[in-house]
ZAMIVEX-186904 format. One line per field, with one value per residue (C-alpha): x negated, y, z negated. Coordinates in Angstrom, 1 decimal. Example, Ala and Ser with C-alpha at 12.3 -4.5 7.8 and 13.67 -1.06 7.14 Angstrom:
2
c1: c(-12.3, -13.7)
c2: c(-4.5, -1.1)
c3: c(-7.8, -7.1)
***
This chain:
164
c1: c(-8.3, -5.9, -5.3, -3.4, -2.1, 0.7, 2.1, 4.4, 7.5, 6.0, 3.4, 4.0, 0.8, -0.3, -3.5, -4.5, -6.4, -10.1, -10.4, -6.9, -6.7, -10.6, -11.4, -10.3, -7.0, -4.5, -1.5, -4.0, -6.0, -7.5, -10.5, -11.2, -12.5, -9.9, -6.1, -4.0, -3.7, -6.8, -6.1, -7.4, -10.8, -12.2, -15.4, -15.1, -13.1, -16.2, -18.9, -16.3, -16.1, -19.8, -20.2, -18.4, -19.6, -16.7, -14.1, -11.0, -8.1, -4.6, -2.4, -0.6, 3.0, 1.2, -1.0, 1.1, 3.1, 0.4, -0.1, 2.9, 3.3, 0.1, 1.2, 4.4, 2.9, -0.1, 2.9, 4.2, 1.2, 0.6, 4.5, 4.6, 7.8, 7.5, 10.4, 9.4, 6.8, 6.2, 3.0, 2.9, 0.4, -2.1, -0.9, 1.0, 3.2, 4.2, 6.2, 5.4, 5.4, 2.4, 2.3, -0.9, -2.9, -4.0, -3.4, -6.9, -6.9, -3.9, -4.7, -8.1, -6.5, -4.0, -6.4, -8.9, -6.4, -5.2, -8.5, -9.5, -5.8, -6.7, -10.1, -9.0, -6.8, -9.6, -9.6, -13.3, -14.4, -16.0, -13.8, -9.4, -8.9, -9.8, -11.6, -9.1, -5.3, -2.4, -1.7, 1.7, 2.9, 6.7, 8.0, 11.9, 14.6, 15.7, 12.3, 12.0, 15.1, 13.2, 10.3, 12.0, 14.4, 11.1, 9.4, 12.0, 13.9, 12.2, 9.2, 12.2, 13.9, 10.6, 9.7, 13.2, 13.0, 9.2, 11.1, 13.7)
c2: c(-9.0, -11.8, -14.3, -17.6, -19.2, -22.2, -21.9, -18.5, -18.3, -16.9, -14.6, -11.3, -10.0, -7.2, -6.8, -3.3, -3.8, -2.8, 1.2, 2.1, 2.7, 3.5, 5.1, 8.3, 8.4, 11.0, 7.9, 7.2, 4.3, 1.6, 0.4, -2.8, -1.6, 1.0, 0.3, 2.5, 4.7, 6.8, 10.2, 11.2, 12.8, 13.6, 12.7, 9.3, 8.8, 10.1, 7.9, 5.0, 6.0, 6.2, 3.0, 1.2, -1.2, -0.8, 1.6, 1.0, -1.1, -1.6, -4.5, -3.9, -5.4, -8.7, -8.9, -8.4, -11.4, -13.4, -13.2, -13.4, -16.7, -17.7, -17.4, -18.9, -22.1, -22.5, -22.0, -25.0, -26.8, -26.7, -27.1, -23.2, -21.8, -18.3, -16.1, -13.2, -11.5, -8.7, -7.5, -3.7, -1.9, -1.7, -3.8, -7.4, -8.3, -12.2, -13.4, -17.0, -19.9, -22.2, -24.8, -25.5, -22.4, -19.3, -16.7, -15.8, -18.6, -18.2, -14.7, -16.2, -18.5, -16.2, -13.6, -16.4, -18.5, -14.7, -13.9, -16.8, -16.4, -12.9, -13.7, -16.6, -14.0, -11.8, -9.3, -8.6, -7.3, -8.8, -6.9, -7.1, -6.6, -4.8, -6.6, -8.2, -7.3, -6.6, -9.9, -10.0, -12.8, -13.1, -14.9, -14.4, -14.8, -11.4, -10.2, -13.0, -11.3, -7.5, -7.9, -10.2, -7.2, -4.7, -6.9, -7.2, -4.0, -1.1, -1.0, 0.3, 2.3, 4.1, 4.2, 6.1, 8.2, 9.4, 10.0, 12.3)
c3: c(31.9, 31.9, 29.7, 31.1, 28.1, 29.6, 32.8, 33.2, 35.1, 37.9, 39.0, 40.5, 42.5, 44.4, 46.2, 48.7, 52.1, 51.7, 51.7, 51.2, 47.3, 46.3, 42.5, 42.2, 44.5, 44.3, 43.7, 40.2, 39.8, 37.0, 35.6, 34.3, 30.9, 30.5, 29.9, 32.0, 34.9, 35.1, 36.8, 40.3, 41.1, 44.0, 42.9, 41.9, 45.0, 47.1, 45.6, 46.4, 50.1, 50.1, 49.1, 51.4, 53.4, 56.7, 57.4, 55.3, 57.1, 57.5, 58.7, 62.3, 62.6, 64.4, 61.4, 58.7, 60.1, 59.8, 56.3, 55.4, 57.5, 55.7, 52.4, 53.4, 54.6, 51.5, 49.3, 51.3, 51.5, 47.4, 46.3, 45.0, 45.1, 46.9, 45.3, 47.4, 49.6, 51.3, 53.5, 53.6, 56.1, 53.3, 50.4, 49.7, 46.8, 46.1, 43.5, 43.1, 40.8, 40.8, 37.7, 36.7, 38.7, 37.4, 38.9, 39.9, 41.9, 43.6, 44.7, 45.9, 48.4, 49.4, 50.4, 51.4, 53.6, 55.2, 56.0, 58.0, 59.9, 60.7, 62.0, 63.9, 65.3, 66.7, 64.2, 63.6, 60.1, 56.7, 54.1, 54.1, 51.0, 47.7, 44.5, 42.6, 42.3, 39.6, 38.4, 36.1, 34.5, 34.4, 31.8, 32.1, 34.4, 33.9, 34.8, 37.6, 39.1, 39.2, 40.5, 43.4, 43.8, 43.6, 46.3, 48.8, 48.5, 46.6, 49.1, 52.6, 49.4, 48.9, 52.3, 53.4, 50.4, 51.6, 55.6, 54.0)
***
């Protein structure tokens, strides 16, 4: 849980597509009421595929563009300044500062605003994205700097890294 206490620098966020990062995965996962990665298991990663209500989903090249259009123009429309973004096939990072927001909210129009885009789009499904998301406040230029650099770079890095 977050506390907002005064407006940060900026807010780095991540959010995962629905399905693509349940309880239990192999990459580790977190809990609300536990600090920390939690390991995998296979069985909490079953029960979490059981429950869902839709098969998971992940963002075509078309799509991905139009969220990160969206977020570009609501960061626009509400005078954020958008430091960085960058929509994956299942997950989006944004580094943005929005005075007077928390970041809860923020995340809730981004994903809110994207979904309507990618209905209005044709795509047709009730669930794009996961509960919540990693919400990190940034409170330095120094760390301003990295997680801009993690958003726009480290994501090919890793990518050409997993090709080799």
């Amino acid at each position: 849980m977050e506390c907002d206490t005064g407006d940060p620098l900026a807010y780095f966020l991540t959010w995962t597509t629905y399905g693509t990062w349940l309880p239990g995965d192999d990459r580790g996962w977190s809990r609300k009421d536990a600090p920390g990665a939690m390991a995998s298991s296979p069985l909490f990663r079953e029960a979490a595929e059981a429950r869902m209500k839709e098969a998971a989903f992940t963002l075509s090249t078309a799509q991905r563009e139009i969220v990160e259009l969206t977020i570009r123009k609501h960061c626009d429309i509400r005078n954020w300044r958008l430091h960085a973004v960058n929509v994956r096939s299942n997950h989006v990072h944004v580094v943005v500062t929005a005075a007077g927001y928390r970041s809860q909210t923020v995340r809730d129009q981004f994903k809110a605003w994207s979904s309507r885009r990618l209905k209005e789009a044709g795509v047709t499904r009730d669930n794009f994205w996961t509960e919540g998301c990693s919400r990190r406040r940034v409170n330095s230029e120094e760390d301003l700097e990295a997680a801009v650099v993690y958003v726009l770079d480290a994501q090919d890095r890793k990518q050409v890294e997993l090709e080799s």
